[in-house]
C-alpha positions as CSV (number, residue, x, y, z in Angstrom):
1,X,-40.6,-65.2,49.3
2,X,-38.3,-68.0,48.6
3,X,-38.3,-71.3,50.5
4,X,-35.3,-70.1,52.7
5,X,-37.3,-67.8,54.7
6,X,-40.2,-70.0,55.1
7,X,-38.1,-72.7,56.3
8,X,-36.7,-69.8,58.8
9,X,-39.9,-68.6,59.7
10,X,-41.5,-72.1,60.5
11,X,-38.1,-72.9,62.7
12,X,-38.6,-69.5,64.6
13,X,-42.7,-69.8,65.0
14,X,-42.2,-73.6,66.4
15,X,-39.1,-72.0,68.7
16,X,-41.9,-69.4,69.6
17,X,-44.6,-72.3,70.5
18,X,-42.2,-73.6,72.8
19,X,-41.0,-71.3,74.9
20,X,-45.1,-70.4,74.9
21,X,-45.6,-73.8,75.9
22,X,-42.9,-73.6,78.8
23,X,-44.7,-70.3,80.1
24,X,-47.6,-72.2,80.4
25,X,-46.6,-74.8,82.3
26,X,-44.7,-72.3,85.1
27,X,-47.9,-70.6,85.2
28,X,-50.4,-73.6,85.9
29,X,-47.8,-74.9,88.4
30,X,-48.1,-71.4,90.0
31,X,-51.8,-71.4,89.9
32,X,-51.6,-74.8,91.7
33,X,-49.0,-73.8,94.5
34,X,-51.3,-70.7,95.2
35,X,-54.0,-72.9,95.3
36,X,-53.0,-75.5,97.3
37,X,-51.8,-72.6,99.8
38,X,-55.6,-71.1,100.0
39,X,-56.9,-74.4,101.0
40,X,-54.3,-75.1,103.7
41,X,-54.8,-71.7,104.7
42,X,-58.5,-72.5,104.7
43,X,-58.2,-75.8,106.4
44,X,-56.3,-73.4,109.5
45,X,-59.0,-71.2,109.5
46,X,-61.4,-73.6,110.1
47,X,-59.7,-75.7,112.5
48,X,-58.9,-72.5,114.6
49,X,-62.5,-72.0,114.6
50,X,-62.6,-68.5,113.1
51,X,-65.1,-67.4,111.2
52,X,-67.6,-69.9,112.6
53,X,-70.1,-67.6,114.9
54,X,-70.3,-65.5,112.3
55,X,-74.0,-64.0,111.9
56,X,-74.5,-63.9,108.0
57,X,-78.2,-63.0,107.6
58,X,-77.7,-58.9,108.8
């Protein structure tokens, strides 16, 4: 292997790392937007009053 495609291969793993990177950061920003959507959804529900008479010991 000569030091040509090393140099190569460390340029293309640290492009690789990025875009990795960049994926993550869409995803946790999705995971927050669904998030905050369940509790305003929750926060709806409960100021409707759904859900509240609800027998949970049968």
């Amino acid at each position: 292997m000569d030091v040509s495609s090393v140099v190569t291969s460390t340029a293309s793993m640290a492009g690789t790392v990025r875009q990795l990177q960049s994926i993550n950061k869409m995803q946790m920003e999705i995971m927050k937007s669904l998030a905050d959507s369940q509790a305003q959804i929750a926060d709806m529900v409960q100021a409707s009053g759904i859900g509240q008479n609800i027998d949970t010991r049968a």
